[in-house]
PAMAR-851373 format. One record per residue (C-alpha): residue in three letters; y, x, z negated. Coordinates in steps of 0.2 Angstrom, whole numbers, padded with zeros to 4 digits, always signed. Last residue first. Example, Ala and Ser with C-alpha at 12.3 -4.5 7.8 and 13.67 -1.06 7.14 Angstrom:
REM PAMAR-851373
SER-0005+0068-0036
ALA-0022+0062-0039
//
This chain:
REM PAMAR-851373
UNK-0008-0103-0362
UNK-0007-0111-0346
UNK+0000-0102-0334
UNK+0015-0100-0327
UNK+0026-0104-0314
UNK+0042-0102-0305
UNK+0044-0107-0286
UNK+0049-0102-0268
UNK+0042-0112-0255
UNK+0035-0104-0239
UNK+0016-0103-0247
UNK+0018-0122-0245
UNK+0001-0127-0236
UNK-0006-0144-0238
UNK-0023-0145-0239
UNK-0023-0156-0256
UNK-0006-0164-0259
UNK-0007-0179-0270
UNK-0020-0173-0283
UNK-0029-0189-0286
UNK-0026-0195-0305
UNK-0037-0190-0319
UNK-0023-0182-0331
UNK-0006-0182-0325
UNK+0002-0167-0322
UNK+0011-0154-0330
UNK+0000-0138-0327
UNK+0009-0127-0319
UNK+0027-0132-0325
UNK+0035-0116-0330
UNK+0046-0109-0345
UNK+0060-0095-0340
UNK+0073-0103-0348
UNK+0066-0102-0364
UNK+0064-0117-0377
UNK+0077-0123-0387
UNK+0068-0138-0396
UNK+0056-0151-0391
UNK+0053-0170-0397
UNK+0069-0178-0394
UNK+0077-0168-0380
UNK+0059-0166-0371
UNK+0058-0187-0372
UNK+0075-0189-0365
UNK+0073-0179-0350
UNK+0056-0183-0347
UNK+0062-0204-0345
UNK+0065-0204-0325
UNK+0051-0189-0322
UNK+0038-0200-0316
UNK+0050-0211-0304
UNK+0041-0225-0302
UNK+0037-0230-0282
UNK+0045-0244-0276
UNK+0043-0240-0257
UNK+0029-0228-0251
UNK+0028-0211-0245
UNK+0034-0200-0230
UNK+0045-0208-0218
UNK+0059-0200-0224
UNK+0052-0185-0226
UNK+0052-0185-0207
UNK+0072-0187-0204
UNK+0076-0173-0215
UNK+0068-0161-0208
UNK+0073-0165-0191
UNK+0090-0164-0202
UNK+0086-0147-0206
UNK+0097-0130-0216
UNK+0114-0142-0221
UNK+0107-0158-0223
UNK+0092-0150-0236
UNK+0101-0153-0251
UNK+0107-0171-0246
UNK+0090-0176-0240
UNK+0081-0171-0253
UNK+0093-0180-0267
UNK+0089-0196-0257
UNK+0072-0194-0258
UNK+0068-0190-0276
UNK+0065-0208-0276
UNK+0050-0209-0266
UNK+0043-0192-0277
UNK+0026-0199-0285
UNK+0022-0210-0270
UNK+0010-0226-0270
UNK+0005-0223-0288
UNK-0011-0229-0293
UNK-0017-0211-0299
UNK-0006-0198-0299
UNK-0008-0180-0297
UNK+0000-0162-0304
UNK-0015-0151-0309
UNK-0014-0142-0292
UNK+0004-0137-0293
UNK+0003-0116-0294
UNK-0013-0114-0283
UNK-0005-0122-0268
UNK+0011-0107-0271
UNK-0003-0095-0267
UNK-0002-0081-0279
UNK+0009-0070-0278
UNK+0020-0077-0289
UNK+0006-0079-0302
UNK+0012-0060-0309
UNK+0029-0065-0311
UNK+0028-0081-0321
UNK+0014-0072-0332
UNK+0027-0060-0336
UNK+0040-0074-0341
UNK+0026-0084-0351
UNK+0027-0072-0365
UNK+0041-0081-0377
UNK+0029-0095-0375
UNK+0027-0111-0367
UNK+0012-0124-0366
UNK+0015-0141-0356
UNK+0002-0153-0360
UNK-0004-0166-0349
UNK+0002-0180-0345
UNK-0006-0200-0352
UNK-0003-0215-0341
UNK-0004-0231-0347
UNK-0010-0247-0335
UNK+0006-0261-0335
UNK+0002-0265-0320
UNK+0018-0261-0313
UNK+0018-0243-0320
UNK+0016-0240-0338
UNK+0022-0221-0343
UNK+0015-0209-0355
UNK+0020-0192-0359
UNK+0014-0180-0374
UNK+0022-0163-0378
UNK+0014-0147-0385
UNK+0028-0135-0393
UNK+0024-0117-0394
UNK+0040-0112-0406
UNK+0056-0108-0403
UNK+0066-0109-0419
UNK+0081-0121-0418
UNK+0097-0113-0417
UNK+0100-0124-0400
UNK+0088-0136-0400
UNK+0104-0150-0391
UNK+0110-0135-0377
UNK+0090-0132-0375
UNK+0084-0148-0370
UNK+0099-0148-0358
UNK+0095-0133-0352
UNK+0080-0136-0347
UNK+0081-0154-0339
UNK+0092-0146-0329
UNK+0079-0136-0325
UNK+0068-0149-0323
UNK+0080-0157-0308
UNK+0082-0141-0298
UNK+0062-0137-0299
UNK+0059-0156-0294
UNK+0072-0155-0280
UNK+0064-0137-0273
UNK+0047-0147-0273
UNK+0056-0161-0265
UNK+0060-0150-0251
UNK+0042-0140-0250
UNK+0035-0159-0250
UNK+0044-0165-0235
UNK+0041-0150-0226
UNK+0023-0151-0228
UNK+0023-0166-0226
UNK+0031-0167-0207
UNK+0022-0153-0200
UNK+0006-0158-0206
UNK+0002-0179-0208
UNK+0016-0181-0195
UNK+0010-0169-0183
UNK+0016-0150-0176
UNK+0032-0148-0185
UNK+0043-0136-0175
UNK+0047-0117-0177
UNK+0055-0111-0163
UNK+0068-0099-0175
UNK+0053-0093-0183
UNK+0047-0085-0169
UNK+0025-0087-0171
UNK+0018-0071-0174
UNK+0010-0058-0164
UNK+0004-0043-0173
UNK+0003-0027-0163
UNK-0011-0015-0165
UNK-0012+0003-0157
UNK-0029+0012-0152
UNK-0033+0031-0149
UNK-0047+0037-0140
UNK-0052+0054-0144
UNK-0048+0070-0135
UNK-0044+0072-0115
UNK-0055+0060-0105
UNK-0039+0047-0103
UNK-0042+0033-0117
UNK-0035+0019-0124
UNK-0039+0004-0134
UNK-0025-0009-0137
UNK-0028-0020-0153
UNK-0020-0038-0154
UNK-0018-0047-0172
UNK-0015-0065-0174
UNK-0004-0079-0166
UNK-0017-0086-0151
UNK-0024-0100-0161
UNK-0009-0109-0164
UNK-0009-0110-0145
UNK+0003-0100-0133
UNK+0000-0107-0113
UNK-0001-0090-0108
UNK-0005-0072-0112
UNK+0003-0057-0104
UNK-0005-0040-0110
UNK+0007-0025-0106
UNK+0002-0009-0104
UNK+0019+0003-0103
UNK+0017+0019-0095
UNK+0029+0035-0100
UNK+0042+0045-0092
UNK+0050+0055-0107
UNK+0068+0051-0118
UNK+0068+0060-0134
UNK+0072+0060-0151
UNK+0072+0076-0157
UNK+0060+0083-0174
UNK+0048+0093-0162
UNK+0047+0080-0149
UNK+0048+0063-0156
UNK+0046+0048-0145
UNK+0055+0037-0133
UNK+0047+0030-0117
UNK+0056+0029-0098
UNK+0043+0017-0088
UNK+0027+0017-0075
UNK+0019+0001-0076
UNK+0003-0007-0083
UNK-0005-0026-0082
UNK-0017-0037-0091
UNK-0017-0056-0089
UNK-0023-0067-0103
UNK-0025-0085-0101
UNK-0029-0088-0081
UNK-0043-0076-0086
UNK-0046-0054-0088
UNK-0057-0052-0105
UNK-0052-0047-0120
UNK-0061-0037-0131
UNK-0070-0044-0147
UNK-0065-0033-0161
UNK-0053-0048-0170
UNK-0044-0047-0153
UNK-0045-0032-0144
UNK-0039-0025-0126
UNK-0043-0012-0117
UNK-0038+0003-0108
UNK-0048+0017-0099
UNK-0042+0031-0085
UNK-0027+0034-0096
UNK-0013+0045-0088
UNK-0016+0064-0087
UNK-0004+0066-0099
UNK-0002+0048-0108
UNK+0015+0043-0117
UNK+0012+0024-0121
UNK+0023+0011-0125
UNK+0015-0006-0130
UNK+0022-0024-0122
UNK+0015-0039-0128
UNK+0021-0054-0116
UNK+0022-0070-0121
UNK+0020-0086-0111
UNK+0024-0104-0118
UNK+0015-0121-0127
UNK+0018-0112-0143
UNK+0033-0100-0145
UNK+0031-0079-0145
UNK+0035-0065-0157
UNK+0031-0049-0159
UNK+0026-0039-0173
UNK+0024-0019-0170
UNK+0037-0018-0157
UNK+0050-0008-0165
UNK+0039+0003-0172
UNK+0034+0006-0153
UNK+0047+0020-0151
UNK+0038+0030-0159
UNK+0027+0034-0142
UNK+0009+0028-0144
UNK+0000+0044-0137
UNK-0012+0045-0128
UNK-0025+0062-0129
UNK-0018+0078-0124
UNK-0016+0087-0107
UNK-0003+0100-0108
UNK+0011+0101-0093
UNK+0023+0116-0093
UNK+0038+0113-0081
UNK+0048+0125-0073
UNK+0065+0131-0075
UNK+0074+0146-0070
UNK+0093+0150-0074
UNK+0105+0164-0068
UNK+0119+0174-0079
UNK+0131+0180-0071
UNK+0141+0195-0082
UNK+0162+0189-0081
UNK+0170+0175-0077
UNK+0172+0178-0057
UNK+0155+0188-0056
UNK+0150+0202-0062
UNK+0133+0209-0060
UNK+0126+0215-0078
UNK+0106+0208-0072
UNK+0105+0194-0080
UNK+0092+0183-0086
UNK+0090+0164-0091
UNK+0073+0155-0093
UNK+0072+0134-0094
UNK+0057+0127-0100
UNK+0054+0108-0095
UNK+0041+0096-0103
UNK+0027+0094-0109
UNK+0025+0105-0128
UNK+0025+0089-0140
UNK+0009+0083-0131
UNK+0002+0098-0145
UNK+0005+0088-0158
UNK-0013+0084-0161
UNK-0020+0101-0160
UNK-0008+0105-0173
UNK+0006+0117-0170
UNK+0006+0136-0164
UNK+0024+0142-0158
UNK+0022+0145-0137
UNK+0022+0161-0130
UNK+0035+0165-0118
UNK+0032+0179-0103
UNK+0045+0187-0096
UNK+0057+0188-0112
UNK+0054+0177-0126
UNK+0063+0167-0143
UNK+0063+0149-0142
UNK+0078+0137-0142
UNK+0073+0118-0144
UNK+0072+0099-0138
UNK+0086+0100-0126
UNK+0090+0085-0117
UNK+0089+0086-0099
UNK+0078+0071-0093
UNK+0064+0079-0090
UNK+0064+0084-0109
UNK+0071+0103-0112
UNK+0065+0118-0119
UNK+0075+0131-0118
UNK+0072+0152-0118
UNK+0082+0163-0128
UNK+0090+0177-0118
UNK+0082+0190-0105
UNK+0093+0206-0101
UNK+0088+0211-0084
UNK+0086+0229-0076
UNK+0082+0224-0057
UNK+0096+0230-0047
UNK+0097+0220-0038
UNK+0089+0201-0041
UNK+0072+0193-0043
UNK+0069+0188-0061
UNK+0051+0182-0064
UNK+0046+0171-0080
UNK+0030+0166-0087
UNK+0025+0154-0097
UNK+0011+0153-0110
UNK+0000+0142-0120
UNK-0012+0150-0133
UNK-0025+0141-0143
UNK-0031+0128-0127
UNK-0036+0112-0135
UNK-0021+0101-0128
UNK-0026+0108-0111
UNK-0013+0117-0101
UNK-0007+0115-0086
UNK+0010+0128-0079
UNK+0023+0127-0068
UNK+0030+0145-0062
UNK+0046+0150-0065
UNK+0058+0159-0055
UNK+0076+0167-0059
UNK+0087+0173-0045
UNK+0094+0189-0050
UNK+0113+0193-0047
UNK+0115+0200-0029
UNK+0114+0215-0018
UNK+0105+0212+0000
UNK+0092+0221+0009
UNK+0084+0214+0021
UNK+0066+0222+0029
UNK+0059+0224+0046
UNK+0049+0212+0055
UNK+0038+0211+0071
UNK+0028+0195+0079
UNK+0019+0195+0096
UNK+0014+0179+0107
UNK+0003+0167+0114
UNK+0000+0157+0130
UNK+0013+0145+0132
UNK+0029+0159+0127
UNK+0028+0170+0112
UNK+0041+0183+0104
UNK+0043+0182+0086
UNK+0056+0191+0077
UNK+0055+0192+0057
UNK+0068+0198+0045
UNK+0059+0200+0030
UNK+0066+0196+0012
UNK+0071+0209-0001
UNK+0086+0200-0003
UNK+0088+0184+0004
UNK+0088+0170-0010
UNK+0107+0181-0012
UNK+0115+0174+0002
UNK+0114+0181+0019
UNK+0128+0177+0035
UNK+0121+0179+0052
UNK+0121+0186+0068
UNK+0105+0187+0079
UNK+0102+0197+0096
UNK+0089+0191+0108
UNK+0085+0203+0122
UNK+0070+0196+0134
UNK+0062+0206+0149
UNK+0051+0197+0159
UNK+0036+0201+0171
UNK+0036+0200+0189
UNK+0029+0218+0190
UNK+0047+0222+0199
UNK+0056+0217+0182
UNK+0063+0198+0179
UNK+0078+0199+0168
UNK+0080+0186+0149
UNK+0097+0187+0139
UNK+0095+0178+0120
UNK+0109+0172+0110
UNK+0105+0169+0090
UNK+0111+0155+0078
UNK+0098+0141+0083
UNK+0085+0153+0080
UNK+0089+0153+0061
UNK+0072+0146+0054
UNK+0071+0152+0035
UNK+0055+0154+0027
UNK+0062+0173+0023
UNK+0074+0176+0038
UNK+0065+0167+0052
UNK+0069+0173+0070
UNK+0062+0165+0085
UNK+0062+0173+0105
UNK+0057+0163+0118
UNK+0044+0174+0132
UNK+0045+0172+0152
UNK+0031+0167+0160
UNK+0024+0178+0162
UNK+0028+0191+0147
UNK+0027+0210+0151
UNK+0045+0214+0137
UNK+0052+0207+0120
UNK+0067+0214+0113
UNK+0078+0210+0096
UNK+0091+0213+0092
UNK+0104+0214+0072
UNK+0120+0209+0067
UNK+0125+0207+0048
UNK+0138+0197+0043
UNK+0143+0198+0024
UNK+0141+0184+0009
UNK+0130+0196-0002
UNK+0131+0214+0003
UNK+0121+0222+0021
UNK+0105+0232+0020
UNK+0096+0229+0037
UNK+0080+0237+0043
UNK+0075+0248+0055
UNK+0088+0245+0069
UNK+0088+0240+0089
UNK+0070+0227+0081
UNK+0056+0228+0095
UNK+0044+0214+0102
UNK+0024+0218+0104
UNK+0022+0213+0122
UNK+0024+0196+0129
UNK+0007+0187+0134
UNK+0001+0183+0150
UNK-0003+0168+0158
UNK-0019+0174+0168
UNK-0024+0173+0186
UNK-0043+0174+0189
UNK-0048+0172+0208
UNK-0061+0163+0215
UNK-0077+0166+0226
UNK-0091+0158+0235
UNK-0107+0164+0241
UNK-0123+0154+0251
UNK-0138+0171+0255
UNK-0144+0171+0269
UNK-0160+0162+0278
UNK-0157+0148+0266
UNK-0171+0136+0262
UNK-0182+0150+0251
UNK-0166+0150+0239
UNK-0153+0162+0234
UNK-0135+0155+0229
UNK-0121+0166+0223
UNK-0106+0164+0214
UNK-0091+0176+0213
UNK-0076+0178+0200
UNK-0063+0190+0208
UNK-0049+0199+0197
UNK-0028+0194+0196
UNK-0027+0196+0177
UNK-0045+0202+0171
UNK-0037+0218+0164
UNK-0025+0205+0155
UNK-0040+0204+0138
UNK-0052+0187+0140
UNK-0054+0182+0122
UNK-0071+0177+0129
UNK-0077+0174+0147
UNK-0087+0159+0144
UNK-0101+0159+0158
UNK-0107+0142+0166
UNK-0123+0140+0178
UNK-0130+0126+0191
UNK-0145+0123+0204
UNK-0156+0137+0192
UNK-0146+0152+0182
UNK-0140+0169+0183
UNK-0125+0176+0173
UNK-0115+0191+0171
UNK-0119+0200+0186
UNK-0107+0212+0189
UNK-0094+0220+0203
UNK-0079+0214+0190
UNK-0087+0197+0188
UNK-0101+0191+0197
UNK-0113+0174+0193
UNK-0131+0173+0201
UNK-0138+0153+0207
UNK-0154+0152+0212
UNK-0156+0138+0221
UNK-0165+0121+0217
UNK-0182+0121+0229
UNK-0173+0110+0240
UNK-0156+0109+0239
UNK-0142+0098+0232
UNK-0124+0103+0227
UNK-0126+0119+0218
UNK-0114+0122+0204
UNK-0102+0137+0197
UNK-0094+0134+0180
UNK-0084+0149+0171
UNK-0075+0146+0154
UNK-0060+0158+0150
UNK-0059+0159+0130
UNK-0041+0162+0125
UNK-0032+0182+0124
UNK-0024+0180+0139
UNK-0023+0162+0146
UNK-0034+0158+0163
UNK-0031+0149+0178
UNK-0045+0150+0188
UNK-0039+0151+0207
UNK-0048+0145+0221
UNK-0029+0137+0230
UNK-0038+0121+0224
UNK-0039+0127+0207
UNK-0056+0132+0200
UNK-0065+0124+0186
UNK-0081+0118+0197
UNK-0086+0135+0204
UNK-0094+0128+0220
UNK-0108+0129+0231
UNK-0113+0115+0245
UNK-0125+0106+0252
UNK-0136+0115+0247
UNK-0153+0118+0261
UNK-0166+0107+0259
UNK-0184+0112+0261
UNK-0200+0100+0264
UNK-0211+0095+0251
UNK-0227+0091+0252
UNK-0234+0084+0234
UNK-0252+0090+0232
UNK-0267+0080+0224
UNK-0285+0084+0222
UNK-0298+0073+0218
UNK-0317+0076+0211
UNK-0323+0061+0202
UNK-0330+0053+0217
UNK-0333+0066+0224
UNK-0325+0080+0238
UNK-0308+0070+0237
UNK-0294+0077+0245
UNK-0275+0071+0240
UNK-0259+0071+0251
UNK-0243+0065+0241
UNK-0228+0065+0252
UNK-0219+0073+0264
UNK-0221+0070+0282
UNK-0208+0058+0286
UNK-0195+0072+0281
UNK-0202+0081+0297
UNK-0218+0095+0298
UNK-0223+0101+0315
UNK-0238+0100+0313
UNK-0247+0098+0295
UNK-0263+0108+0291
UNK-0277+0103+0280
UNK-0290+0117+0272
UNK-0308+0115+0268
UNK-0319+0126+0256
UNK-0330+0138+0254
UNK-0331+0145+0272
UNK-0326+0161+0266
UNK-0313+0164+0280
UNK-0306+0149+0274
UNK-0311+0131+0286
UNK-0298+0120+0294
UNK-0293+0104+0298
UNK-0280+0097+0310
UNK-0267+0087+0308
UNK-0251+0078+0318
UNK-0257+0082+0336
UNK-0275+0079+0330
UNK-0272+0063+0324
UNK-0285+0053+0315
UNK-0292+0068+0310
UNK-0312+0074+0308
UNK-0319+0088+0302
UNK-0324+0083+0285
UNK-0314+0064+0285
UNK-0296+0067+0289
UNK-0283+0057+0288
UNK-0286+0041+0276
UNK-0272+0031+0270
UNK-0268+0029+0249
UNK-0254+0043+0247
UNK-0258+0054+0262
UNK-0278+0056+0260
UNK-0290+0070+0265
UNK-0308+0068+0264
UNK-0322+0083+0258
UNK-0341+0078+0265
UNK-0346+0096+0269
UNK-0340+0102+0250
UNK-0328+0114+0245
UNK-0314+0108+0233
UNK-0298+0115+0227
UNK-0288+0110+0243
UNK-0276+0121+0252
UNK-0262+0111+0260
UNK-0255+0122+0276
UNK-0238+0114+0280
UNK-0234+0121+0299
UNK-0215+0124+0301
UNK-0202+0111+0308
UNK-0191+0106+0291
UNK-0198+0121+0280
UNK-0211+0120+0270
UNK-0213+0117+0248
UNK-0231+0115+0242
UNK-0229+0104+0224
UNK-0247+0104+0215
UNK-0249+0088+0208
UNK-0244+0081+0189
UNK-0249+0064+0184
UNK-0260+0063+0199
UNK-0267+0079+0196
UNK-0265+0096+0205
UNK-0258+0106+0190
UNK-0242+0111+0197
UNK-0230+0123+0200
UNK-0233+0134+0218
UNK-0244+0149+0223
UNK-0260+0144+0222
UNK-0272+0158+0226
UNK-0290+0149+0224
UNK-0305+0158+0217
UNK-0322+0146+0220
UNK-0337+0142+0211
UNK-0347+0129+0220
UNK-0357+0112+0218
UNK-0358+0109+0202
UNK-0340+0113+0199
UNK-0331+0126+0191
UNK-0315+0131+0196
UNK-0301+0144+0193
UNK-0284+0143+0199
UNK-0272+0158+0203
UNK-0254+0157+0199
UNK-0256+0153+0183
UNK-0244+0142+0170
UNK-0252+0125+0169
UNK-0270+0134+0171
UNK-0277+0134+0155
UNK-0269+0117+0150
UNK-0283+0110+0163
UNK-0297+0111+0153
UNK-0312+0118+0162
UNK-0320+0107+0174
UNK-0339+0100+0173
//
């Protein structure tokens, strides 16, 4: 039996156990000695391979790959092999002449059936070459003070893989198998003109294989010096000012910034190479400051491909104060919302005066009282929206300027996040109108900081969804609404829902819904009616009736009140009295018709005014005939010649409304009331005349448009 073979992957000496022997072997190669993995014996090109089998036994074969060499003492060619026995006599050993490429392979000896042995002869190869990969072809690594210098030095080929040592500055820095890199960081200039070398050790070199390379570095240039310490100069004066820069290669560019301020363009440099062949560069600027410049740095940078240096002295320049401010987001829930204000200027004593608030369009909204910082006036948390928009702080510092102190403006925008708004100017908009058959579009303002992340639209509480019939859409526009008591002008949305093909149907209410994650959602309704200027009958047994009968309504109320006055012109001095008065008429067939009462008091006035608001259908539903083709055919003409003025397409259908020959049932109620009923009140309505158990002539038909005097019945 064998002991495991993971306890001898990494030992140089192998231990055996077999039935036959127990036997110490020095190995001194990688290798388990398996087929998967065999034990690797490296020789030189010409030397004598000795190939040490683990095995002792008197029948022990050799193999190369699959071909028998030796059997116990035996060779098949003794020029080529031999055999051998250890001092020991324990086991055998197999020795290769004279060894060539053709020589290596896997041999194996085989003392069992189950006991096999394999070792890979490998014969040395010297590298082909050795190289630091990176350099130039000159063997130079070019290199960049203060940058990362990466190193790379390979063997080509060879047999073990060499051992490869990296050198810098008479070091070792590095060591490493057939290939190595080294990262020479922030490399500083004392490697600037240095050797790199690589070496290559290995059992097929009889000395050691070395090549070398030599680190040149761009250099940077040198911390640059200012000819003064700092500059103090007035507004609107030339100052002059150098700069110098020195050990740069190659040569370094100068930049000046004054502030954030790039003013290279306006300086003249002069550049001379010293005897180190490094450069000397002199740049000199002139310029002309305002008053953004004070306290400001003057700043020279000197750099060229590989880096650089900065240095900066101070400005100093007198000038009225400029005025900053800082843009501020509040939430609509915040108690205490505040802006500050920083005056820059020389000297710096400031008056302050009263702070503005502005729209974003420039009109001022109000005057607050502050200095540097501004507190903002509590108001209701729903208000609050009211505080967007611009603050403007003014300061001066007593410099005089051309009419008199100078006083300097900052501005700066103080945004609150509130819930929408539907801006005031939507009053306007609250009933829209629209034609059937076309498209409409309901536009609603909205003021919304941050702008509304949801939005919907309503009819009778269902939402509406997104079809060919209703289209939503939004868009950035200029609203109006009240800011503190102004009128102003602000950057608002509009949604818009677009409806098409206008139905009947589609003229009611519509309810927009929005919210942006700031407060409640807020909604806004709009009632869409039909434009009574479009206004157009829809069928003959609607449109056209309805008309028709609101027009001979008017005529009957015209015509009765003649009736009226008349009756009252011939009662006149007679007590007025509740009077009850019976009609009857024969039509054609000669069938009587009796009429209801008509009841009138001194009282019926405020009755009249109350049933005004009541549906006008309400007012003539006991007037009916029976048998009569059409109550009102001869009211016709009289129709027509008050309405000829306001609708002739009016007109025109009441003509087709009724029958021919029809009794006029008011023909003989003039004379009758004139005979039978004194003076009575102007005011007395006609509700209830009618004719008793007739059909009521105009069920369904909707006249609230007419205007009429009636009473009850008392």
């Amino acid at each position: 039996m064998h002991l495991k073979m993971d306890l001898i992957q990494s030992c140089l000496i192998v231990l055996h156990i077999s039935a036959y022997n127990r036997i110490l072997l020095d190995v001194n190669a990688a290798g388990l000695g398996t087929s998967s993995n065999p034990f690797q014996k490296y020789v030189k090109p010409g030397d004598e391979a000795v190939l040490q089998c683990m095995y002792a036994k008197s029948t022990l074969k050799w193999y190369k790959n699959v071909t028998i060499i030796s059997n116990k003492n035996s060779v098949i060619d003794s020029t080529k092999y031999k055999v051998s026995v250890t001092s020991t006599g324990l086991y055998y050993r197999l020795h290769v002449l004279n060894t060539k490429p053709d020589d290596e392979g896997i041999y194996i000896c085989r003392g069992g059936i189950d006991e096999s042995y394999y070792i890979h002869l490998i014969l040395y190869e010297q590298p082909l070459r050795l190289t630091i990969q990176n350099a130039s072809t000159d063997n130079r690594l070019i290199g960049t003070e203060g940058q990362h210098l990466h190193i790379e030095c390979v063997a080509v080929q060879g047999i073990p893989a060499p051992m490869l040592s990296l050198v810098v500055l008479e070091t070792t820095v590095k060591t490493g198998v057939q290939e190595l890199g080294y990262i020479l960081r922030n490399i500083p200039r004392i490697y600037h003109t240095t050797n790199v070398s690589c070496i290559a050790n290995s059992d097929a070199l009889d000395i050691p294989m070395t090549t070398t390379a030599l680190i040149y570095l761009n250099l940077m240039p040198l911390m640059p010096v200012f000819s003064e310490p700092f500059v103090n100069t007035l507004e609107m004066v030339q100052f002059s000012i150098s700069c110098t820069s020195t050990g740069s290669h190659p040569p370094a560019s100068i930049w000046w910034m004054l502030g954030q301020t790039d003013v290279t363009n306006l300086a003249s440099s002069q550049e001379k190479q010293g005897d180190d062949e490094t450069f000397t560069v002199t740049s000199t600027l002139r310029y002309t400051v305002g008053r953004n410049f004070n306290l400001q740095s003057i700043k020279c940078t000197a750099n060229n491909t590989i880096g650089g240096f900065s240095n900066h002295i101070n400005l100093f320049v007198r000038f009225p104060p400029d005025v900053s401010v800082s843009n501020v987001t509040y939430n609509m829930t915040d108690p205490t919302r505040t802006i500050n204000c920083t005056a820059d200027g020389y000297p710096n004593t400031y008056t302050f005066y009263k702070w503005q608030h502005k729209s974003l369009y420039g009109h001022i909204i109000r005057e607050l009282d502050g200095d540097t910082i501004l507190t903002l006036p509590l108001v209701p948390t729903t208000l609050r929206y009211q505080d967007n928009g611009e603050y403007v702080c003014t300061v001066s510092n007593g410099i005089q300027g051309p009419e008199g102190v100078e006083k300097r403006q900052g501005a700066a925008k103080i945004t609150v996040y509130a819930q929408p708004v539907f801006t005031a100017d939507n009053d306007e908009r609250n009933i829209q109108y629209g034609e059937i058959g076309t498209t409409v579009h309901i536009v609603v303002h909205v003021f919304s900081v941050p702008k509304f992340i949801y939005n919907a639209w309503f009819n009778n509480g269902k939402q509406i969804q997104t079809s060919t019939k209703f289209l939503f859409s939004e868009a950035l526009t200029e609203v109006e609404d009240v800011f503190h008591g102004k009128t102003v002008k602000v950057d608002g949305y509009k949604s818009i829902l677009t409806i098409n093909d206008l139905t009947k149907e589609d003229f009611t209410n519509y309810t927009l819904i929005l919210e942006n994650g700031i407060g409640k959602s807020v909604e806004h309704t709009v009632v869409l009616e039909l434009s009574t200027s479009t206004i157009k009958p829809e069928t003959l047994s609607s449109g056209v009736i309805i008309g028709a009968v609101c027009g001979s309504l008017v005529s009957v109320i015209v015509l009765m009140a003649i009736a009226v006055f008349m009756i009252i012109k011939n009662r006149k001095g007679h007590q007025q009295s509740e009077t009850t008065v019976e009609f009857e008429k024969t039509d054609s067939d000669d069938h009587p018709h009796n009429y209801e009462e008509v009841q009138n008091s001194n009282g019926t006035q405020n009755e009249s005014n109350i049933n005004r608001d009541q549906s006008p259908i309400k007012h003539y539903e006991a007037l009916g005939l029976q048998d009569v083709p059409n109550a009102y055919d001869n009211l016709s003409n009289e129709f027509e010649a008050l309405q000829a003025n306001r609708d002739l397409r009016l007109s025109r259908n009441y003509e087709k409304l009724g029958l021919k020959d029809a009794p006029n049932v008011y023909e003989d109620l003039t004379d009758k009331e004139s005979q039978k009923i004194g003076g009575q009140s102007s005011g007395t309505d006609y509700e209830d005349l009618g004719r008793k158990n007739e059909a009521y002539v105009y069920d369904d038909l909707n006249i609230e448009a007419c205007d009429q005097t009636t009473a009850k019945r008392r």
